[in-house]
N, C-alpha and C positions, 0 to 999 in steps of 0.2 A: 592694747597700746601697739602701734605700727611702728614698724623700724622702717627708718627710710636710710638705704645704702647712695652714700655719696658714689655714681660713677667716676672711673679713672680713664685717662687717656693711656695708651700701650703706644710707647715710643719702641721702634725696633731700633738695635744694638748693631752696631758695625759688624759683629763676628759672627751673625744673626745673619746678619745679610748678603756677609759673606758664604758661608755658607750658603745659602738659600741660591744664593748665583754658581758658585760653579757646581750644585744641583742640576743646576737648568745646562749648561754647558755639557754637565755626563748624561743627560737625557735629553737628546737634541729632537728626538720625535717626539718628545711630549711637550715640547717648548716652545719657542721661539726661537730656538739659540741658530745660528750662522749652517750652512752646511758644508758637509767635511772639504770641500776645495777651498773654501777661504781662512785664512789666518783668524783667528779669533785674538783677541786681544781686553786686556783691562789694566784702567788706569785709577790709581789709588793717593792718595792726597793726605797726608799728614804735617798739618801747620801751611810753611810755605812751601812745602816738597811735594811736589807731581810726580809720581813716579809711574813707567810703562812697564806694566807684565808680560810675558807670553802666557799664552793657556796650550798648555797641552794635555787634553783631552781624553786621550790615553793612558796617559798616567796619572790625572789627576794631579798636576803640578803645574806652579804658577813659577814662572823665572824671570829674574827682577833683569829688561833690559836697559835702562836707561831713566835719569831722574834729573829734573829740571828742576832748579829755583824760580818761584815767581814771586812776586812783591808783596804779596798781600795771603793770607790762609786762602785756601778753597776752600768753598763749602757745596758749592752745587756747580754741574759745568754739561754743557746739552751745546747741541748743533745749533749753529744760526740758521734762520726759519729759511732765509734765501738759498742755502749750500742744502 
């Protein structure tokens, strides 16, 4: 008799991904991540709060500069194709 296993989908987890990015930000030659003359930056979204990080890189620390109300939750947010 065969077993047949139902596949699952793996949803990654916000502190997953967190994680996994400022990974890439402590290993910038293994990356993609920005090179040391520019500001790195990350912006995180919980409900209707946008809020802007520093990354400092160095110490592996994120510092909360600034947080926005907007109208509606985010859920995803990318460049316009034109800019």
């Amino acid at each position: 008799m065969a077993v047949m296993e139902q596949s699952k989908s793996v949803a990654i987890q916000r502190r997953d991904f967190m994680a996994l990015l400022a990974g890439t930000m402590a290993t910038p030659r293994l990356s993609w991540a920005k090179s040391n003359d520019e500001r790195s930056v990350l912006y995180a979204a919980v409900g209707a709060e946008l809020a802007l990080y520093s990354v400092d890189e160095k110490a592996l620390t994120l510092t909360r500069d600034a947080v926005t109300q907007v109208p509606e939750a985010v859920q995803y947010v990318w460049y316009h194709p034109t800019k």
